[in-house]
C-alpha positions as CSV (number, residue, x, y, z in Angstrom):
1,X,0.0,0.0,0.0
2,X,1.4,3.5,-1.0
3,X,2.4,5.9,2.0
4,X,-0.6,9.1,1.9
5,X,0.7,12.0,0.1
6,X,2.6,14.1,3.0
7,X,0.9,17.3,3.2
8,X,1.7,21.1,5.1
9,X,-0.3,24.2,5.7
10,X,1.6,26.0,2.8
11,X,-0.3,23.2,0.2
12,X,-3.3,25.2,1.5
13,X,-2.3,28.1,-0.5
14,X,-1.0,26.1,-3.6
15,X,-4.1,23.8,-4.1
16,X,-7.0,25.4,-2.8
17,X,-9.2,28.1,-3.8
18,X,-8.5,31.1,-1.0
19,X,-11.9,31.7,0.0
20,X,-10.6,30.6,3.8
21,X,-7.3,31.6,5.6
22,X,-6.8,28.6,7.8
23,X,-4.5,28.4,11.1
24,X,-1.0,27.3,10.9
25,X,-1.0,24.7,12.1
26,X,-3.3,21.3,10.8
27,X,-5.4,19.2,13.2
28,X,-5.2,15.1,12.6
29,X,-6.8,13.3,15.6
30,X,-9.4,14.4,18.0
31,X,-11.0,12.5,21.2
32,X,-14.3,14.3,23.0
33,X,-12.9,18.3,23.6
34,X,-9.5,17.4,22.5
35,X,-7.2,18.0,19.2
36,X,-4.0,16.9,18.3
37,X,-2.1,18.8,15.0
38,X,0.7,17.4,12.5
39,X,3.4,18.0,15.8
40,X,1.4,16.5,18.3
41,X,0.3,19.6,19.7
42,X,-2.6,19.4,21.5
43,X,-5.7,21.9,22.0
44,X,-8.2,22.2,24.0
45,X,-11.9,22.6,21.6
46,X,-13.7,25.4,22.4
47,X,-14.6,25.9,18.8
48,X,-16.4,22.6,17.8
49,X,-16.3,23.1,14.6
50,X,-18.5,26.0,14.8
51,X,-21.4,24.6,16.8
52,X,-21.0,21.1,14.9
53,X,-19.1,18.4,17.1
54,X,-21.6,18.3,19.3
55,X,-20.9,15.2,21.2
56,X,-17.3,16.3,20.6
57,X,-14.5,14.4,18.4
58,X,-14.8,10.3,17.8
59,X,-17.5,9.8,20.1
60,X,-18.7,5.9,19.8
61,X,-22.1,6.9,19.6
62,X,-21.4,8.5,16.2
63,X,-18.5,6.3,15.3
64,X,-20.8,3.3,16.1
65,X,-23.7,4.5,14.0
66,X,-21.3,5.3,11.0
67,X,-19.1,2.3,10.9
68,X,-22.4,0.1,11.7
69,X,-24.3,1.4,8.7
70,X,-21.4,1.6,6.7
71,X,-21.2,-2.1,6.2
72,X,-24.6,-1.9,4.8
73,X,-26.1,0.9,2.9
74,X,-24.7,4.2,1.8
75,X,-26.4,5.8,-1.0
76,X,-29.1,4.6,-2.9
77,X,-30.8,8.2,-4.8
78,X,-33.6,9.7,-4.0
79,X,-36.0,6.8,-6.4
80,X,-35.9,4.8,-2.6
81,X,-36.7,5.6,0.6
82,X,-34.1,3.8,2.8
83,X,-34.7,2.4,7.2
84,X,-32.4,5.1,8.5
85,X,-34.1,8.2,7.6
86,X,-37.4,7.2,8.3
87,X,-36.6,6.3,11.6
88,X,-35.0,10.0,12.0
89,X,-37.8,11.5,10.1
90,X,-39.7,10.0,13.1
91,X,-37.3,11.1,15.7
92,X,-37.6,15.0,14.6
93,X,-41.2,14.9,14.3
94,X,-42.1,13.3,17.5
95,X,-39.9,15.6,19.2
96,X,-41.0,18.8,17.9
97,X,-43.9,20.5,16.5
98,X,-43.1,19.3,13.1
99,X,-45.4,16.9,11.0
100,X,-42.9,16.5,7.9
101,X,-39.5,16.7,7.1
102,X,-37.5,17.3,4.3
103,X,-33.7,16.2,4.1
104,X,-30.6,17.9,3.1
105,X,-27.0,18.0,3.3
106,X,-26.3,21.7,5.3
107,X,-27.8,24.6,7.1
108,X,-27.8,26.5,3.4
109,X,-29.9,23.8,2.0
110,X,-32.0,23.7,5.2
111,X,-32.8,27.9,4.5
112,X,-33.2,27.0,0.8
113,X,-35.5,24.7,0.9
114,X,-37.4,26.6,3.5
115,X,-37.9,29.7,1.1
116,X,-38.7,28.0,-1.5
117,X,-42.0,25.9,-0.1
118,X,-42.5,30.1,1.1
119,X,-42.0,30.9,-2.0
120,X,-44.4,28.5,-3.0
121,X,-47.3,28.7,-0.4
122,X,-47.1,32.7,-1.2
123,X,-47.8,31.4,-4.9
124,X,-50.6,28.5,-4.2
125,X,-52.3,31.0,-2.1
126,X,-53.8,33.0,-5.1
127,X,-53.1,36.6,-3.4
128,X,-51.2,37.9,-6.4
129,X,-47.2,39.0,-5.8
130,X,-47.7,37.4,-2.5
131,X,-43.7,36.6,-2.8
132,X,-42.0,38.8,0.0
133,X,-39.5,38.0,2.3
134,X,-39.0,39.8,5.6
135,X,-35.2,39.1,7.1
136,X,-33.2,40.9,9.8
137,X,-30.0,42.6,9.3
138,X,-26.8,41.0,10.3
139,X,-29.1,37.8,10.0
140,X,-26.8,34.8,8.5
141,X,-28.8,31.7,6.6
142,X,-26.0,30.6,4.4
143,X,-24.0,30.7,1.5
144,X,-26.4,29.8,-1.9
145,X,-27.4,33.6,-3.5
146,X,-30.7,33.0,-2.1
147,X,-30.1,32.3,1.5
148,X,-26.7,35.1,1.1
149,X,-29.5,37.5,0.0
150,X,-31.7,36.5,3.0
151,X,-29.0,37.4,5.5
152,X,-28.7,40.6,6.4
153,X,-24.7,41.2,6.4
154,X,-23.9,43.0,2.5
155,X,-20.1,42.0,2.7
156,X,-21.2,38.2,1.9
157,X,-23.8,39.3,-0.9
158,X,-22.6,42.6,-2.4
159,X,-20.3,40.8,-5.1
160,X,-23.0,38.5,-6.4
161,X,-25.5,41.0,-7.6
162,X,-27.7,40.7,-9.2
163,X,-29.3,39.0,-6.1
164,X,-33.1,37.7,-6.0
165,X,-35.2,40.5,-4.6
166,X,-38.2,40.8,-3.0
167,X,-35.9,40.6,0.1
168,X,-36.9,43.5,3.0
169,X,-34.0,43.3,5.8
170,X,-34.8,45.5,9.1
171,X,-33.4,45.7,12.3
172,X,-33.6,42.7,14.8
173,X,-35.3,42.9,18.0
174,X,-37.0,45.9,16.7
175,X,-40.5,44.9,16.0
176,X,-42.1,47.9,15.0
177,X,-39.8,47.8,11.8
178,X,-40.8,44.7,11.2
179,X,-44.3,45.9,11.5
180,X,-43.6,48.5,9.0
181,X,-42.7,46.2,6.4
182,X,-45.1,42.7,6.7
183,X,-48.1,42.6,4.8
184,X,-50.0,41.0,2.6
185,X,-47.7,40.6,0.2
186,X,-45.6,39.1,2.6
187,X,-44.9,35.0,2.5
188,X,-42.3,34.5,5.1
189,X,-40.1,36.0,7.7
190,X,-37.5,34.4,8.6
191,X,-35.3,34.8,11.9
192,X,-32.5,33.6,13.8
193,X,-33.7,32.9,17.8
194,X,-30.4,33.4,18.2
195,X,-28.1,35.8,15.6
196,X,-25.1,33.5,16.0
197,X,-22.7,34.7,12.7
198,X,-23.8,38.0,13.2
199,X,-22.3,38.0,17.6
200,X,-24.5,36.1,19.5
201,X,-27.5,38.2,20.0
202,X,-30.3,36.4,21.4
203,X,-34.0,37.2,20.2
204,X,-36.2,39.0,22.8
205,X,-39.4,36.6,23.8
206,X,-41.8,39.5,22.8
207,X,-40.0,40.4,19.3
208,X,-40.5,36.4,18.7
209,X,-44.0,36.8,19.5
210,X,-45.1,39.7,17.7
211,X,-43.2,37.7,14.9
212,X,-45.8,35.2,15.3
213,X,-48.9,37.6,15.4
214,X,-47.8,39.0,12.4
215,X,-47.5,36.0,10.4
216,X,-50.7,35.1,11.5
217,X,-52.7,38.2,10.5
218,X,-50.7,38.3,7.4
219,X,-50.7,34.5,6.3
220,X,-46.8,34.2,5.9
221,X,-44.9,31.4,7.0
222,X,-42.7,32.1,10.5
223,X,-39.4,30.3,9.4
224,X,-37.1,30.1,12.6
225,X,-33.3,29.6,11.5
226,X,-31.9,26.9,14.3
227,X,-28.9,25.8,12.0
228,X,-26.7,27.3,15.2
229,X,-29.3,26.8,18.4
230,X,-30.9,23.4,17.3
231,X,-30.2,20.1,18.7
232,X,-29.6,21.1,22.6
233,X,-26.8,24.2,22.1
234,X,-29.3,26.3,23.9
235,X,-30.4,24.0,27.1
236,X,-33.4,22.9,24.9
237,X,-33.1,20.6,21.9
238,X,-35.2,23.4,19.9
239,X,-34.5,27.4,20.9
240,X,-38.0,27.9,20.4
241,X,-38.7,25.9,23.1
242,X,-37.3,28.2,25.3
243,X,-39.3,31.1,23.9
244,X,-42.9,29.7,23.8
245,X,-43.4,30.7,19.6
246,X,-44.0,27.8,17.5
247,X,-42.9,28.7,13.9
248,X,-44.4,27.2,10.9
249,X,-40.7,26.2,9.5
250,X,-37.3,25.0,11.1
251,X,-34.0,24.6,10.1
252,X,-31.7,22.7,11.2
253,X,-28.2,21.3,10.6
254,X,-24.4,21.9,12.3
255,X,-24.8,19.8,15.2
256,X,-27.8,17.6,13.8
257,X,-25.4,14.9,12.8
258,X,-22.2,15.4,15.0
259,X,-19.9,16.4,12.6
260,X,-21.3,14.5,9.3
261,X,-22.8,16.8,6.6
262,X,-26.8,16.6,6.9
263,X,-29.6,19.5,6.7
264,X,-33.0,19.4,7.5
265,X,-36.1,21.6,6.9
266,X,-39.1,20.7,9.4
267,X,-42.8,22.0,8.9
268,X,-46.5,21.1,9.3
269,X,-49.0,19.0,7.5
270,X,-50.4,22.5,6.6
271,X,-47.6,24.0,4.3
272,X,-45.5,20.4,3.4
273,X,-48.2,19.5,0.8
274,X,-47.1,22.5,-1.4
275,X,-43.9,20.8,-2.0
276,X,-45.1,18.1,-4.7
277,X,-43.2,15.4,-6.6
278,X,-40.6,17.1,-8.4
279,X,-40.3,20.4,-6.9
280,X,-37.6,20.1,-5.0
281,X,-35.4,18.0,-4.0
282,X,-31.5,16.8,-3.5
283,X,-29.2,13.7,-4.4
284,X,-27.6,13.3,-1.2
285,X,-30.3,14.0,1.0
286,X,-31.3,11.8,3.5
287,X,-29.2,9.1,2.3
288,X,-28.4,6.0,4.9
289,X,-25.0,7.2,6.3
290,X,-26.4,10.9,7.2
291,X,-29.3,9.8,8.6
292,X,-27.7,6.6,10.8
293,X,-25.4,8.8,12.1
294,X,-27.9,12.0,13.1
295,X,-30.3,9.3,14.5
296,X,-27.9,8.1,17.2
297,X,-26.5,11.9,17.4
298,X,-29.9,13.1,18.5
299,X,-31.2,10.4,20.5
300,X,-28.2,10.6,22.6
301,X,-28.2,14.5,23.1
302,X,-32.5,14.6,23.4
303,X,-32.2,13.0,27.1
304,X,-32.6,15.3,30.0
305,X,-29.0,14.4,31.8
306,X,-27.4,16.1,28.5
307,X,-29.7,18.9,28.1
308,X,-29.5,19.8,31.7
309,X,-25.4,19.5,31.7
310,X,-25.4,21.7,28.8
311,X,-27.3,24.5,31.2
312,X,-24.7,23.5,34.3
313,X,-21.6,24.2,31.4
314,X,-22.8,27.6,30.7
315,X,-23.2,28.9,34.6
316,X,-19.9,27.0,34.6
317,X,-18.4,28.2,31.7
318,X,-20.3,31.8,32.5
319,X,-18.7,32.0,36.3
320,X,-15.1,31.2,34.8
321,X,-15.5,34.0,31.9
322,X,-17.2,36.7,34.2
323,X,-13.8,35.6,36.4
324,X,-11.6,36.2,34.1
325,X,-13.3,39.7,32.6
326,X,-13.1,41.0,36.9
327,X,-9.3,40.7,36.1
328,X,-8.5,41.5,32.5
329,X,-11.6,43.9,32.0
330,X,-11.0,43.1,27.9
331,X,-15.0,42.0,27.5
332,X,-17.8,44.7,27.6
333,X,-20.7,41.6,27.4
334,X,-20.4,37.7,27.8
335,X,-24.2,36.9,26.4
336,X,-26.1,34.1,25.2
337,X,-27.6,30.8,25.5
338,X,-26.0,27.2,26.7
339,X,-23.4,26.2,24.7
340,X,-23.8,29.3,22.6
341,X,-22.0,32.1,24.1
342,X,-20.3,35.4,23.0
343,X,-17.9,37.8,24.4
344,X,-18.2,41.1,23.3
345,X,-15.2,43.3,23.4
346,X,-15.0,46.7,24.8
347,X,-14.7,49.7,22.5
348,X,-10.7,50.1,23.3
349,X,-10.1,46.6,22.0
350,X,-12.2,46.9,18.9
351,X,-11.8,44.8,16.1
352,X,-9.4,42.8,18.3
353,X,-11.4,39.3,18.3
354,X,-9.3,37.5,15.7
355,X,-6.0,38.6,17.2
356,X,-7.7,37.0,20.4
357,X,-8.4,33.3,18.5
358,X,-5.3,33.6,16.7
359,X,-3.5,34.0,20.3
360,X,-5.4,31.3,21.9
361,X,-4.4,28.7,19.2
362,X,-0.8,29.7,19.8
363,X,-1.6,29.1,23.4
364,X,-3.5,25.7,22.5
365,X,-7.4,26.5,22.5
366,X,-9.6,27.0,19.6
367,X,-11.8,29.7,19.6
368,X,-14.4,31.3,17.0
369,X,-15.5,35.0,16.4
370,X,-18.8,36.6,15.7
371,X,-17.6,39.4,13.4
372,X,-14.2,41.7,14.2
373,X,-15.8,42.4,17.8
374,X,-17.0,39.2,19.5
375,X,-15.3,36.2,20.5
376,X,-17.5,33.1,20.7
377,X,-17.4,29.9,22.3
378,X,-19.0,26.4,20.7
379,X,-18.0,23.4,22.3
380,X,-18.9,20.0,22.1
381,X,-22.5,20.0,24.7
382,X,-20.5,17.3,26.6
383,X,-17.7,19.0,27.4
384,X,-15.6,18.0,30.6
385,X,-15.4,20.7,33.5
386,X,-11.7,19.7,33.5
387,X,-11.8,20.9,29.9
388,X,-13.2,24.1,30.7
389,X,-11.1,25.5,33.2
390,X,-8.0,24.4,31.1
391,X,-9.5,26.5,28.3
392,X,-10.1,29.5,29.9
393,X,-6.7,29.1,31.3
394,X,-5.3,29.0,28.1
395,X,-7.6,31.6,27.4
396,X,-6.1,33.7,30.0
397,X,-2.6,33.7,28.7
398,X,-4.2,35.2,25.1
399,X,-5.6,37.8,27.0
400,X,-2.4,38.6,28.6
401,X,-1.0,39.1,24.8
402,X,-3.9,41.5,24.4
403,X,-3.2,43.6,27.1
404,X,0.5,43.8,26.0
């Protein structure tokens, strides 16, 4: 058998389109909130591959579920239905307030797919240019020109015009703009219950709900974006559990199947018969491996004892941060939900938060931001206390470089 073709960072630059600037350095192995690189260096994973490892790195209930159904099954198109995703299918609709689901491959997908039954229900409705699409600025629903013209942040869309319109973006948590702007001619709104790309800003209960009453006096769909706060990150396996709105439409995706690539768009007997044979669809979707996988994935995080320790880990993680900030006074905000948090910086340190992640790899931690002013934090829901306080130790001596 031929050695693998030995690879470094600088192949990065020579092979692959630059649309990412990776870290130095090249992670190999990974075991729960671990990661070893190309030297053996080790870091602790405060990152998880932005909200997607939730159980961590090589867990065995994901490794089980993949290696198990990889002996049987792995693609068979989308002419078959196949054991595994039924048996999810089931999973996410007994769990939620979801009658139907639709498979993908990604979050973008997910938001796709969800526009387009809007897109659709606005058209089936017979109220003519019912087509309008309400989103929030510094929203983020992913990277297809749709979904990029969703979000609300211009420096992801601006080079792709000409983008689909009939697009409105106002500002979140501010429901008398959004009031301005829904009407009949409105088929969807869609929101984040938590803006995660755009620095961690939770939604506000009431905004949520006058979301909701808006929809309904209007007859657009209520599409909630959980790409980032679905599958337990919040405390709850839904965010809009914790909030008391039921939207018409979920996303979800990242943490859905653990690390392997799977989407899903949830809704209600009401809308999913707009979507008929042949009006969407995918060739991945839903095949056997996703679905194996994100079964076991979710069954293991939808149990109280995880969804409880992922509450404990944020007063945990929240008391160590808030301990830190009394001594380095670098973070104006730590907010958020669960597993989901952000650290705003103060206005002296602006602009600073990739300095800050690029610090804390050199010290062994990986961290994310939320735009040039918000460091955030997504680690695997399981995540030992031990594993925590050596992260934020490590944290600690970034900030130190800071200060300097």
């Amino acid at each position: 058998m031929e050695q693998p073709i030995s690879v470094t960072r600088s192949n990065f630059n020579d092979w692959m389109v630059p649309v990412f600037a990776p870290a130095n350095f090249i992670p190999v192995r990974g075991e729960g909130s671990r990661i070893w690189d190309q030297e053996n260096k080790e870091y602790i994973d405060f990152a998880g591959g932005i909200a997607v490892n939730a159980l961590g790195h090589a867990h065995p209930v994901a490794v089980n579920a993949l290696t198990e159904q990889a002996k049987k099954l792995w693609h068979v198109g989308n002419g078959y239905t196949n054991e595994p995703v039924l048996r999810l299918a089931k999973q996410l609709t007994e769990n939620t307030f979801a009658d139907k689901v639709f498979f993908c491959n990604s979050g973008a997908e997910a938001n796709e797919a969800a526009l387009k039954l809007a897109r659709k229900v606005g058209l089936d409705s017979g109220v003519a240019g019912k087509s309008g699409i309400v989103a929030f600025n510094n929203a983020f629903h992913g990277r297809t020109l749709f979904t990029v013209s969703a979000g609300g942040q211009p420096k992801y869309s601006q080079d792709f015009a000409p983008l689909p319109n009939g697009i409105n973006h106002v500002a979140f948590n501010d429901l008398e703009a959004a009031k301005a702007v829904i009407n009949e001619q409105t088929c969807a709104v869609i929101v984040e219950p938590i803006q995660g790309e755009g620095g961690v800003i939770p939604a506000d209960i009431e905004f949520l709900k006058g979301l909701r009453a808006l929809c309904d006096q209007f007859g657009a769909l209520l599409i909630f974006d959980e790409v980032q706060t679905g599958v337990g990150r919040t405390g709850a396996l839904y965010a809009y559990m914790n909030s008391g709105v039921i939207p018409d439409v979920l996303t979800t995706a990242k943490a859905l199947g653990g690390g392997f690539p799977v989407g899903a768009m949830l809704t209600t007997d009401k809308f999913a018969p707009h979507f008929s044979v042949g009006t969407h669809g995918t060739t991945y979707g839903g095949n056997p491996l996703a679905s194996a996988v994100a079964g076991a994935v979710f069954e293991f995080i939808n149990t109280p004892e995880v969804l409880e320790g992922v509450k404990h880990r944020y007063q945990y993680f929240l008391d160590a941060l808030n301990a830190l900030n009394a001594e380095h006074q670098i973070f104006e905000e730590i907010r958020g939900q669960g597993l989901l948090i952000g650290c705003e910086l103060k206005a002296e340190y602006a602009g600073k938060a990739k300095d800050i992640t690029t610090w804390a790899g050199e010290e062994g931690l990986l961290a994310l931001i939320a735009g040039p002013n918000v460091v955030r934090f997504t680690p695997s829901l399981i995540i030992p206390e031990q594993d925590i306080d050596e992260g934020i130790a490590r944290l600690k001596r970034a900030l130190a470089k800071l200060a300097k």
